[in-house]
N, C-alpha and C positions, 0 to 999 in steps of 0.2 A: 508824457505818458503817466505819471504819477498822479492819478484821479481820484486813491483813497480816500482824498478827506476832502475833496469837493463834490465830488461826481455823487449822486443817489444810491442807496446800499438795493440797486436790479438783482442783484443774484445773491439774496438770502438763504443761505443753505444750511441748519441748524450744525454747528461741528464741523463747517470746511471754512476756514479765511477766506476772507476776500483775494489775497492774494494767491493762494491755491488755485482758487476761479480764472483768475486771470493767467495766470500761466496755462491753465487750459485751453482756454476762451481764445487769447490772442494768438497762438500761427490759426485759426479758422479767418481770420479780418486783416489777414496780408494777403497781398500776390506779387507778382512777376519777380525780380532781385530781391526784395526783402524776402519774399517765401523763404527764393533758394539758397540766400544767407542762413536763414533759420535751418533751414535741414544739414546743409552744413556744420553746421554747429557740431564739435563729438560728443558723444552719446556721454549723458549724464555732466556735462559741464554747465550747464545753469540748471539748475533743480529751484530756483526760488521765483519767485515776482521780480525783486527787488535787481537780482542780478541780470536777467533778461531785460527789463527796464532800461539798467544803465547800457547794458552791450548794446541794445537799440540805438539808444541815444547817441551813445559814443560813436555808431558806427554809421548812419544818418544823418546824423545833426551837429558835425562840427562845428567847436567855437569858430573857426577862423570864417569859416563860409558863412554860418548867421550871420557876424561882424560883418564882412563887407556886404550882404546883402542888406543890412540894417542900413550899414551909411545909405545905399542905394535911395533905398526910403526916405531918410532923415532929410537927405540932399535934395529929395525930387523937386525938379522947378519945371514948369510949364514952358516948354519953345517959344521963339517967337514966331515962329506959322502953321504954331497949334491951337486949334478950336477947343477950347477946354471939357468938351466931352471926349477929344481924343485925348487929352491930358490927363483925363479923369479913370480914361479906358485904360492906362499906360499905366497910372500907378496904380490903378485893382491888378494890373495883372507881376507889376513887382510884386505887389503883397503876395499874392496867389500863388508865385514862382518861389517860393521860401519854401511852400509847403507841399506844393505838386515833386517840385527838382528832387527831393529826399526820397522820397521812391521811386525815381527812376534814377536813382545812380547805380551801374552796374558795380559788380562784383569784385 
């Protein structure tokens, strides 16, 4: 989530940070469990980017869970009575399962 210094300056706004923006911007580009994490959240305890960033992080994207889902990847070998487009279909869809699974972990 931390896209300040790659991502393109989109929301140029003369006298607001970038991160200003983005504490705005972002609960509009969630739903379902992460919405209702967010609303959760008590009133006035992330006021910045920076800290909404990591509680994100923290709270979706554990180390332990990347970790074995990385071996997953690292590991992947092709079965012996797989067609290698279904091998190929198997690890798009590891890859993909790192990043779908994060928002749909309930609460």
């Amino acid at each position: 989530m931390n896209c300040s210094s790659s991502s393109p300056d989109l929301f140029h706004i003369p006298g607001v940070t970038h991160g200003a923006i983005m504490l705005r911007v972002f609960p509009i580009t969630i739903t379902g469990t992460s919405r209702r994490w967010k609303n959760m959240l008590p009133a006035g305890s992330i006021d910045t980017w920076d800290l909404l960033d990591k509680a994100f992080i923290r709270k979706y994207c554990p180390p332990l869970k990347i970790a074995k889902k990385l071996e997953e990847i690292y590991n992947f070998k092709q079965k012996m009575d797989e067609a290698m487009y279904q091998a190929w279909e198997r690890y798009n869809d590891l890859i993909l399962q790192m990043f779908v699974a994060q928002s749909e972990q309930p609460t």
